[in-house]
C-alpha positions as CSV (number, residue, x, y, z in Angstrom):
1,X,-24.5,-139.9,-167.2
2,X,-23.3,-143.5,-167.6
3,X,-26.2,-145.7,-167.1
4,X,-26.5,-147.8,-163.9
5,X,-26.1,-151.5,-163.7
6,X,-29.1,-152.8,-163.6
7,X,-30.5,-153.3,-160.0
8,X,-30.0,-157.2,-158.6
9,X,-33.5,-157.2,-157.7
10,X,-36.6,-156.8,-160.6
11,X,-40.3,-156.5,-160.8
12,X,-41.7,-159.1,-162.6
13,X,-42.5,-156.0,-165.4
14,X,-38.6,-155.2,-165.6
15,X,-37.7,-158.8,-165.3
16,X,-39.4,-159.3,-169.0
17,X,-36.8,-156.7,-170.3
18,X,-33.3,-157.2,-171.6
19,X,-30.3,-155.8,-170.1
20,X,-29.6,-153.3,-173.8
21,X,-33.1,-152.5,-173.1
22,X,-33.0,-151.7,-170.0
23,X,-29.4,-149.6,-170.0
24,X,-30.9,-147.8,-173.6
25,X,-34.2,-146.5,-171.5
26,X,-32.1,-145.4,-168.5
27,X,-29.7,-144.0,-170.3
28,X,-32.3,-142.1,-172.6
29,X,-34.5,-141.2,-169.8
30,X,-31.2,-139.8,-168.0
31,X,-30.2,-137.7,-170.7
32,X,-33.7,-136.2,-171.2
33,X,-34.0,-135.3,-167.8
34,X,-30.8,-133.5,-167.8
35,X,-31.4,-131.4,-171.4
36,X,-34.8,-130.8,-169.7
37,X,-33.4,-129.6,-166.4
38,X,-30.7,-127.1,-168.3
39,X,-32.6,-126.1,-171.2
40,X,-36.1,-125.1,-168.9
41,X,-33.2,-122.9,-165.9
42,X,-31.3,-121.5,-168.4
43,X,-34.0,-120.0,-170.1
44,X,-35.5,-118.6,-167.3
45,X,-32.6,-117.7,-165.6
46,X,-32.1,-115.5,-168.9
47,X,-35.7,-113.8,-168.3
48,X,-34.9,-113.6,-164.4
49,X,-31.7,-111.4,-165.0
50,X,-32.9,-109.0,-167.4
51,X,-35.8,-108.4,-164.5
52,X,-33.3,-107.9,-162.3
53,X,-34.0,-110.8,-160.0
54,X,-31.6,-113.3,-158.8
55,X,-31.2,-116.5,-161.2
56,X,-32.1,-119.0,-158.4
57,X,-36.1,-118.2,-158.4
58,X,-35.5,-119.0,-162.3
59,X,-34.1,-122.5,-161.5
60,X,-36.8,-123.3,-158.7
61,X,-39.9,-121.3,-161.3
62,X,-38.0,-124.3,-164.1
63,X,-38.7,-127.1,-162.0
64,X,-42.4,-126.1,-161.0
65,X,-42.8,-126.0,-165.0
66,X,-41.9,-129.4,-166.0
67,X,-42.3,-131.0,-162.4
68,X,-45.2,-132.4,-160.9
69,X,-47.3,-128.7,-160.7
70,X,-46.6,-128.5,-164.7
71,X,-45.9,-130.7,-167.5
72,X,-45.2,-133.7,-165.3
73,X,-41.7,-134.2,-167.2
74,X,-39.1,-133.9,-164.1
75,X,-41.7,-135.7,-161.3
76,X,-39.8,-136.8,-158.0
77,X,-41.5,-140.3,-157.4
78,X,-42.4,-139.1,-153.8
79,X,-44.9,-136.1,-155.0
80,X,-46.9,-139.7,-156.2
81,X,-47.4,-136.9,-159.1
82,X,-47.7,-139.3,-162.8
83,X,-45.5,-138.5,-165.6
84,X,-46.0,-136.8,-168.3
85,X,-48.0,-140.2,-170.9
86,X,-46.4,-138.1,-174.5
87,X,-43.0,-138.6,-172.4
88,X,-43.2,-142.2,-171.6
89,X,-44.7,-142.9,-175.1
90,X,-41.7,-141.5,-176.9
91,X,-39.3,-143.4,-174.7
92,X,-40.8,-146.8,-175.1
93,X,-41.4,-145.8,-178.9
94,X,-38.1,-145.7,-179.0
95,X,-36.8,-148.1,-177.3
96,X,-39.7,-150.7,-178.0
97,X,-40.5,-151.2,-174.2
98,X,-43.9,-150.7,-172.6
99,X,-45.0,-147.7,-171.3
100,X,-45.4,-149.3,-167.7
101,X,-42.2,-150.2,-167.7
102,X,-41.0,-146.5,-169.1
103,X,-42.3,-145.5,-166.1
104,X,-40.9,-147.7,-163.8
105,X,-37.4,-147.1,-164.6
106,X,-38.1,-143.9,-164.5
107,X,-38.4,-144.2,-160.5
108,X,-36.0,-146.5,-160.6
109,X,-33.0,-144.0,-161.6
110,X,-34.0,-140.8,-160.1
111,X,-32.4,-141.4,-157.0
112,X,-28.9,-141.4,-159.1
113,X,-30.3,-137.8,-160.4
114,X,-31.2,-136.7,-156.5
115,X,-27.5,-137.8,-155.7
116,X,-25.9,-135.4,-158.4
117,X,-28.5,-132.6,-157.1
118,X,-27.0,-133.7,-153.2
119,X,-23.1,-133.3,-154.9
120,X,-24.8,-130.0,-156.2
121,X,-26.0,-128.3,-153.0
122,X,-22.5,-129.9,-151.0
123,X,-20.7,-128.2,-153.7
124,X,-22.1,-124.8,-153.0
125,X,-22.2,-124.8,-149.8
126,X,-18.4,-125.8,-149.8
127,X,-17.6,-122.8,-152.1
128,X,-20.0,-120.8,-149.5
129,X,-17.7,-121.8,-146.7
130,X,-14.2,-120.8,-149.1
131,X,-15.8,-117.4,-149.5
132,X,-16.5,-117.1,-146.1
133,X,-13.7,-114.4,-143.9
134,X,-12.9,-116.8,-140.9
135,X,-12.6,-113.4,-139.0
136,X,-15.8,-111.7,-140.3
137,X,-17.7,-114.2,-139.2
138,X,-16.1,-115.3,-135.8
139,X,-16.5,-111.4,-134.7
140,X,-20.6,-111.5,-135.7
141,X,-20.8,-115.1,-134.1
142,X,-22.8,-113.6,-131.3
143,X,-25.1,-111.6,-133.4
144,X,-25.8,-114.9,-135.5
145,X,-26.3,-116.8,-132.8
146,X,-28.9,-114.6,-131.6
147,X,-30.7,-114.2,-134.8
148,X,-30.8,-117.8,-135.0
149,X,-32.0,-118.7,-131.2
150,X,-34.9,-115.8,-132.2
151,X,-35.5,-117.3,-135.9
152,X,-36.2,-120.8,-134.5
153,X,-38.2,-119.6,-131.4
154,X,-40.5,-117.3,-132.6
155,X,-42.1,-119.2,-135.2
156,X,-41.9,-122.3,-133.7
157,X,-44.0,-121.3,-130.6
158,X,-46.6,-118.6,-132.4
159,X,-47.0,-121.6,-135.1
160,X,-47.9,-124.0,-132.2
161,X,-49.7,-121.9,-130.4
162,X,-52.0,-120.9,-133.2
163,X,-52.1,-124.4,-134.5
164,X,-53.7,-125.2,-131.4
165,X,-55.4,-122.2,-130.1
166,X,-57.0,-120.9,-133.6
167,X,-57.3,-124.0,-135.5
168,X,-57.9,-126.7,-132.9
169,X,-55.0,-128.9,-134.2
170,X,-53.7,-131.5,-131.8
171,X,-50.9,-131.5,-130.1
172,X,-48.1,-133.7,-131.7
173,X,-49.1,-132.2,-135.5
174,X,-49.4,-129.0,-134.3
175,X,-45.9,-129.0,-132.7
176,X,-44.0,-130.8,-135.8
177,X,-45.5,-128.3,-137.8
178,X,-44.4,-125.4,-135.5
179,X,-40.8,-127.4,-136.0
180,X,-41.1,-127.4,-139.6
181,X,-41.3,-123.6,-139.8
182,X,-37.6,-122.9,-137.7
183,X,-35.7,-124.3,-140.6
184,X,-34.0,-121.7,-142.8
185,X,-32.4,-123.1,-146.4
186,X,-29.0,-121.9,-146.5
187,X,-27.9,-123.4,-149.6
188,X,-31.3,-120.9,-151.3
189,X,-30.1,-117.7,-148.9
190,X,-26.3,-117.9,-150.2
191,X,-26.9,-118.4,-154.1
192,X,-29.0,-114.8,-153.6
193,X,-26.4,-113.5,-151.4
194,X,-23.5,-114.3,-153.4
195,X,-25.5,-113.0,-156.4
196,X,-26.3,-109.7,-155.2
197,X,-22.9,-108.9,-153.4
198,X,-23.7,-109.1,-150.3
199,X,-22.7,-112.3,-149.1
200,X,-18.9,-110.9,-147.2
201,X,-21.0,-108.4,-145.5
202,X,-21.9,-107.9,-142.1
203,X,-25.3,-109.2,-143.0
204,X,-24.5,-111.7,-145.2
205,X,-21.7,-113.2,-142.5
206,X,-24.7,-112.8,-139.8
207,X,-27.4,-114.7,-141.8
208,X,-24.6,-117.7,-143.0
209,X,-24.4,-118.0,-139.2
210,X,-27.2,-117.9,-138.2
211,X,-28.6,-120.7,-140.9
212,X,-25.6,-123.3,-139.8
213,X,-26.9,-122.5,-136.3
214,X,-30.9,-123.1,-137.3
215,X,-29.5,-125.7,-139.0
216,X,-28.4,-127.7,-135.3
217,X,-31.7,-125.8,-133.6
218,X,-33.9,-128.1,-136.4
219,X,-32.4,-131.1,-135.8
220,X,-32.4,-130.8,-131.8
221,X,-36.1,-129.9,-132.5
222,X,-36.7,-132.5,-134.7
223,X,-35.4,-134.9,-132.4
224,X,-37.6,-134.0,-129.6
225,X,-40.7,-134.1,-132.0
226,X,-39.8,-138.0,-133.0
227,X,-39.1,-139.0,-130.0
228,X,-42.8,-137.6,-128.5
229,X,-44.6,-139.0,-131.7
230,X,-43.4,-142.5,-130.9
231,X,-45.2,-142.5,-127.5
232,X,-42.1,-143.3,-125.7
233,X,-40.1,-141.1,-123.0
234,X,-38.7,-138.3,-124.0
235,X,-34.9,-139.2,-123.2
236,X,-32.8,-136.3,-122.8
237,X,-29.0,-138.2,-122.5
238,X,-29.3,-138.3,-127.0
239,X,-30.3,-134.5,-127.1
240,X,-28.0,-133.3,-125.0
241,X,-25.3,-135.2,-127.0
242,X,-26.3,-134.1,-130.4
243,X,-26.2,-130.4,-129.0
244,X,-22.4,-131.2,-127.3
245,X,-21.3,-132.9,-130.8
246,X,-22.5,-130.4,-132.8
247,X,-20.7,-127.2,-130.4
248,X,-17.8,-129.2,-131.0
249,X,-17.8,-129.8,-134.6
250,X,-18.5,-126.0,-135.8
251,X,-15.5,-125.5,-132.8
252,X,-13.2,-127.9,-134.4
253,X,-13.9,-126.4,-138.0
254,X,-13.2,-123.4,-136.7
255,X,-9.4,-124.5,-135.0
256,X,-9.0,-126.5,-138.1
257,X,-9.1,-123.3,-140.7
258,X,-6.3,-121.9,-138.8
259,X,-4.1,-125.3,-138.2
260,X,-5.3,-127.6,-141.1
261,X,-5.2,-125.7,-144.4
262,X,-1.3,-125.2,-143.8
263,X,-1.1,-128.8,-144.1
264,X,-3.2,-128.9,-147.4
265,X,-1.2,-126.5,-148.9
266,X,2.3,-128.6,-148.2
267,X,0.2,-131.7,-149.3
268,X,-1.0,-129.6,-152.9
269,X,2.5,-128.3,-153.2
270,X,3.8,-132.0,-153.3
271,X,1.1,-133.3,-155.8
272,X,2.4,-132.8,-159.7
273,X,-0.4,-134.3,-161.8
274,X,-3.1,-132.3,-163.0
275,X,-6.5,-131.7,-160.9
276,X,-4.9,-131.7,-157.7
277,X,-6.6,-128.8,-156.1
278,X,-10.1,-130.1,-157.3
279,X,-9.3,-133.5,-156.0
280,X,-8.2,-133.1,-153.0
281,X,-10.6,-130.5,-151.8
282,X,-13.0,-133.1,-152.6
283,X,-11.8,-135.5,-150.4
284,X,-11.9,-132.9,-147.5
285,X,-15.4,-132.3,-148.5
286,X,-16.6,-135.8,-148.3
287,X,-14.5,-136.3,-145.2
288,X,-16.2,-133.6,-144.0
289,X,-19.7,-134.3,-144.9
290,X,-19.2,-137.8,-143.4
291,X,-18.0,-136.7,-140.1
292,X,-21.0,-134.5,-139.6
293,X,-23.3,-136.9,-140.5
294,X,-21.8,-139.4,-138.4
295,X,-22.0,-137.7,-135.7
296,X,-26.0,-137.1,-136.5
297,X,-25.7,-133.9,-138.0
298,X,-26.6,-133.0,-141.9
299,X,-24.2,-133.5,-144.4
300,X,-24.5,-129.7,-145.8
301,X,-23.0,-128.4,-142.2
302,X,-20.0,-130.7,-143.1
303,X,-19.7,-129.1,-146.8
304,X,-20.1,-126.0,-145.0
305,X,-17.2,-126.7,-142.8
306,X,-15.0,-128.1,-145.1
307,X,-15.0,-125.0,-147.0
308,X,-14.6,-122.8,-144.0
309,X,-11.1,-124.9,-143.0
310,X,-10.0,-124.1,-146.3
311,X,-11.0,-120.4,-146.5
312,X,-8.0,-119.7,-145.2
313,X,-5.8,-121.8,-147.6
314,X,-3.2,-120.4,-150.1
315,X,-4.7,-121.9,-152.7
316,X,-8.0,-120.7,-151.6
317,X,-8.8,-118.6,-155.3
318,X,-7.6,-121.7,-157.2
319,X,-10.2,-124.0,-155.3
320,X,-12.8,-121.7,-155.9
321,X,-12.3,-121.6,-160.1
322,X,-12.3,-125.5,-159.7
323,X,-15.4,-125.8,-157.5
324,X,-17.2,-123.1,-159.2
325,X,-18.0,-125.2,-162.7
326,X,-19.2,-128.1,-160.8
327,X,-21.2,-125.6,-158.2
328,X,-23.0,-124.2,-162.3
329,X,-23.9,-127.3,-163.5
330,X,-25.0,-129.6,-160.3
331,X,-26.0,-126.7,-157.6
332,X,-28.6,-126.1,-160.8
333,X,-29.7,-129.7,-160.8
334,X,-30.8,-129.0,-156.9
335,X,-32.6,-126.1,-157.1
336,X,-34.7,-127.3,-160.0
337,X,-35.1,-130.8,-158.3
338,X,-37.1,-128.6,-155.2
339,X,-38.8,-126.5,-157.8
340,X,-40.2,-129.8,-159.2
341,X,-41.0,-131.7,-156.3
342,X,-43.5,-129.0,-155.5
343,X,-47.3,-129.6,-155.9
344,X,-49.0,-126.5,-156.1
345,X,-52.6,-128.7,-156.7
346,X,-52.7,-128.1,-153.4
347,X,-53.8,-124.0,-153.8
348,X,-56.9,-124.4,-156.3
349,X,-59.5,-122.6,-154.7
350,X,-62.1,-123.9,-157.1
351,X,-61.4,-127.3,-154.7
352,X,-63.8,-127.3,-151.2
353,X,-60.7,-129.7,-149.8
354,X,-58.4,-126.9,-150.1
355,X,-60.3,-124.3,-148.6
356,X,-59.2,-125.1,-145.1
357,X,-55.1,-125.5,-146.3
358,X,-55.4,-122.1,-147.5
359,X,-56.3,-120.5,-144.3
360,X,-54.0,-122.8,-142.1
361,X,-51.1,-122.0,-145.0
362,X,-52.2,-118.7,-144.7
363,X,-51.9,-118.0,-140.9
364,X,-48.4,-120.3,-141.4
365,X,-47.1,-118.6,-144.4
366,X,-47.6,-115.1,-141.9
367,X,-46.2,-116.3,-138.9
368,X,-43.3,-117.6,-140.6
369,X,-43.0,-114.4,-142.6
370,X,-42.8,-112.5,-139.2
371,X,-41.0,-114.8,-137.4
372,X,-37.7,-114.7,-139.4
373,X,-38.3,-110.9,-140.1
374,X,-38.7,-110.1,-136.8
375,X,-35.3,-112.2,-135.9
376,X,-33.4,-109.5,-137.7
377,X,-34.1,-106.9,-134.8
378,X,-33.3,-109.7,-131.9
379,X,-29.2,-108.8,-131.8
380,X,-27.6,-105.9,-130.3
381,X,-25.1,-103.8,-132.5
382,X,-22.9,-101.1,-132.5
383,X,-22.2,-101.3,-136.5
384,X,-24.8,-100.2,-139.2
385,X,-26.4,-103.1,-140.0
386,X,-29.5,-103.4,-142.3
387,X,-31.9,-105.6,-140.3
388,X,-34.3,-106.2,-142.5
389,X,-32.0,-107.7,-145.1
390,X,-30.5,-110.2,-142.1
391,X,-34.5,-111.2,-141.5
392,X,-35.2,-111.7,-144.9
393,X,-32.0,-113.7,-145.4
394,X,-33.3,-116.0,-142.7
395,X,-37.0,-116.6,-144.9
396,X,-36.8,-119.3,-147.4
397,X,-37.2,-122.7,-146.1
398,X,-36.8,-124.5,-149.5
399,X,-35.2,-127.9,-149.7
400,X,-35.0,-128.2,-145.6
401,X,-38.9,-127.3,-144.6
402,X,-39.3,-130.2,-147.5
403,X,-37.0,-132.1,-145.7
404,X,-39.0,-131.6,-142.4
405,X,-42.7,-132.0,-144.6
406,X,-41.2,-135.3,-145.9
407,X,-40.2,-136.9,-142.3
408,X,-43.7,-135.4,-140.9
409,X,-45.9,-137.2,-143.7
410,X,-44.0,-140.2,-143.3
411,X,-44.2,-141.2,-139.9
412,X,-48.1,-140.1,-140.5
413,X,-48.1,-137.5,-138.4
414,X,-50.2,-134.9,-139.9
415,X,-53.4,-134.9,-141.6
416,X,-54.1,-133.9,-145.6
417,X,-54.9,-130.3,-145.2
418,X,-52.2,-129.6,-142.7
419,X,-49.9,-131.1,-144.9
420,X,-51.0,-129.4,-147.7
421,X,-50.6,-126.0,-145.7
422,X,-46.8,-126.2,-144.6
423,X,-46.3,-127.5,-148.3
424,X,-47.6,-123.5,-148.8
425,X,-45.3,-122.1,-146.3
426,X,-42.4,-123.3,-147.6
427,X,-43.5,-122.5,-151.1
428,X,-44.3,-119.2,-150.4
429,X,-41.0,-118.1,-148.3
430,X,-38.8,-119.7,-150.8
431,X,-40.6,-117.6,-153.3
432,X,-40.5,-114.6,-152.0
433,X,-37.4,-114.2,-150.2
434,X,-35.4,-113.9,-153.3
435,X,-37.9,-111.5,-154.8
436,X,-38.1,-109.5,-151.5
437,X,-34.4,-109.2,-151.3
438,X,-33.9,-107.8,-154.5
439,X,-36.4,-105.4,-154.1
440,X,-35.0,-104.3,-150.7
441,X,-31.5,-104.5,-151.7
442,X,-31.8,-103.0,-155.5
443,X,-28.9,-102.2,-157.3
444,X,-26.4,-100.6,-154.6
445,X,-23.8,-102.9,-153.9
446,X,-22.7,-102.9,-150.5
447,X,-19.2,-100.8,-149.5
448,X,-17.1,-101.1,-147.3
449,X,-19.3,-99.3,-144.2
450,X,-21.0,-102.8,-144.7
451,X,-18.3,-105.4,-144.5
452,X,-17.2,-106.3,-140.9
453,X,-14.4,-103.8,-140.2
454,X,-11.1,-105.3,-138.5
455,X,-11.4,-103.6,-135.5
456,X,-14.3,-106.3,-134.8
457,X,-12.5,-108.8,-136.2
458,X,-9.4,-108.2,-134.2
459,X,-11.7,-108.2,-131.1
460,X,-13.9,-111.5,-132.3
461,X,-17.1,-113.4,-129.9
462,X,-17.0,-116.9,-130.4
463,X,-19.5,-118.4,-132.5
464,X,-20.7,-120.8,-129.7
């Protein structure tokens, strides 16, 4: 919460400013944001639990509140969403500034602020991965990679098709937009899971997956799509490399759980000064993170990895009470970052502009409803298994289909109304898969009928 040097380069409007000036407005606006963020989750989070539904919807309803749908306090400079004028006139009250310039800090900084939500989401997915039963999931690799193959295909081609059949929609927006739908958040699915108990069952191993797998299916997809939007050749050498790199990173996490977390326990054994375990598995982590994203893959996979070649580690309980604080404060951060960047504007019927989003976000919001749903049926398996939970599991695009709308609306790919509509989509299944998954799950907490038995996990499929 330090504030940032200032940056080497200035607008003429923060030129005018002096350096105290300029470190006493960041620093203020950075601590407002975070009191914001904390006070606004908490207290929903507090509502949320005593309704019996899972904290996370609290943190995401938080930042639609004081984001750019509500009070305009926490607005992500990309929603192009203008902040709150009683905020900025109490920070350059206060700091004797002009308001412009209040504002233009403001923008200035939040990428620091997206960085500690990034460190948030890596964080949980990390623990995800240290939670994760090597064996469990290796034996219901096949299952996952079945549900995912079916949770990317289904929407993506009934979203195209209907783009184009129903709605007239050409060709290159329809088929981003049929892309944007095959993404499935992971870091949103495993805060409910873990929540409700459920995320060491055979469903909850299934969907984890299955959403690593989507993850690899998106960004093959999303490769593809570029590539046609530029009006070049489709070249198939990069594809089929990012599909070969990818089989062999989850393979190589996979080895590595069994062969490298011997070696961090020897190398923890040897440290003596305090934080070790916290340090160290950091380092993994952004070793990890770096790899994947070297190799074009997204950073999360490598968080997810690094935790999965520690899952088998010793110390394995004593990195999760380290990682947990950090997964509390900056996982929070996250999810009320995606809350806030969300414009619901966009859904006022009263507007004639919306009128065609809502029926295109309706017909998406349905297909990709059905398509995820439906992917829970699309494996074959001789254990009970509650389906319906593994589909809904797969719903919630969250921070990824906002990934996707971002990278579509930026190479100007689709038009105002169709943005507008997969906006809605991944509003609406980010919504409601939490809600939906409480209500199907209720209160039993799964036994051990639903864990993956070791007879499977004697006899494991390979997840690739």
């Amino acid at each position: 919460m330090l504030a940032a040097a200032m940056p080497p380069l200035l607008t003429p409007l923060l030129a005018e400013i002096s350096a105290h000036d300029f470190e006493m407005a960041e620093t203020l606006i950075g601590v407002a944001r975070f009191v914001l963020i904390f006070v606004a989750a908490r207290a929903l989070a507090e509502v949320l639990v005593r309704l019996q539904l899972p904290t996370i919807l609290g943190e995401l309803l938080a930042g639609v509140i004081i984001g750019a749908s509500g009070l305009h306090l926490l607005v992500p400079p990309d929603t192009h969403a203008q902040l709150s004028e009683g905020f900025v006139t109490l920070v350059s009250g206060l700091v004797s500034i002009p308001p412009d310039s209040v504002a233009e800090i403001y923008n200035e900084s939040f990428p620091s602020l997206e960085a500690v939500a990034q460190l948030g989401l890596y964080a949980l997915l990390f623990l995800v991965g240290l939670e994760t039963e090597l064996e469990e999931l290796v034996a219901v690799g096949a299952q996952a990679f079945t549900v995912a193959v079916a949770g990317v295909v289904l929407p993506f081609a009934l979203g195209t098709w209907g783009l184009m059949a129903l709605f007239h929609v050409d060709a290159i927006p329809a088929i981003f937009a049929g892309a944007s739908m095959t993404a499935t958040s992971i870091g949103i699915t495993a805060s409910v899971f873990s929540e409700l108990g459920y995320l060491k069952t055979r469903e909850g191993q299934i969907v984890i997956g299955a959403a690593v797998l989507d993850d690899i299916l998106g960004i093959v997809i999303l490769a593809v799509v570029v590539s046609l939007a530029s009006g070049g050749s489709l070249d198939i050498a990069p594809i089929v490399k990012l599909v070969a790199a990818a089989a062999v990173f989850v393979v190589a996490a996979i080895g590595l759980s069994r062969t490298a977390a011997p070696a961090f326990d020897w190398l923890i054994d040897k440290f003596k000064a305090p934080g070790e375990v916290l340090v160290a598995s950091f380092v993994l982590l952004a070793l990890s993170c770096f790899t994947a994203t070297a190799i074009g893959l997204e950073a999360a996979l490598g968080a997810f990895a690094a935790g999965l070649i520690l899952s088998s580690s010793k110390h394995n309980h004593a990195i999760q009470q380290a990682v947990l604080p950090i997964v509390t404060l900056f996982a929070t951060i996250f999810f009320v970052l995606v809350g806030a960047g969300m414009d619901l504007s966009v859904i006022n019927p009263s507007d004639p502009s919306s009128g065609s989003a809502l029926i295109v976000a309706g017909f998406l919001l349905v297909v990709a409803i059905i398509g995820k749903i439906a992917a829970g049926w699309a494996f074959v398996s001789k254990e009970k298994t509650r389906r319906l939970v593994v589909g809904l599991g797969m719903m919630p695009r969250g921070e990824v289909g906002l990934i996707f709308l971002g990278l579509g609306t930026s190479a100007q790919l689709l038009s105002p109304s169709l943005e507008a509509a997969i906006l809605l989509m991944v509003i609406g299944t980010t919504f409601l898969a939490p809600v939906l998954l409480r209500l199907v799950i209720g209160g039993d907490k799964p036994d051990d009928g639903d864990k993956v038995d070791d007879e499977v996990a004697a006899n494991p499929v390979g997840l690739l």
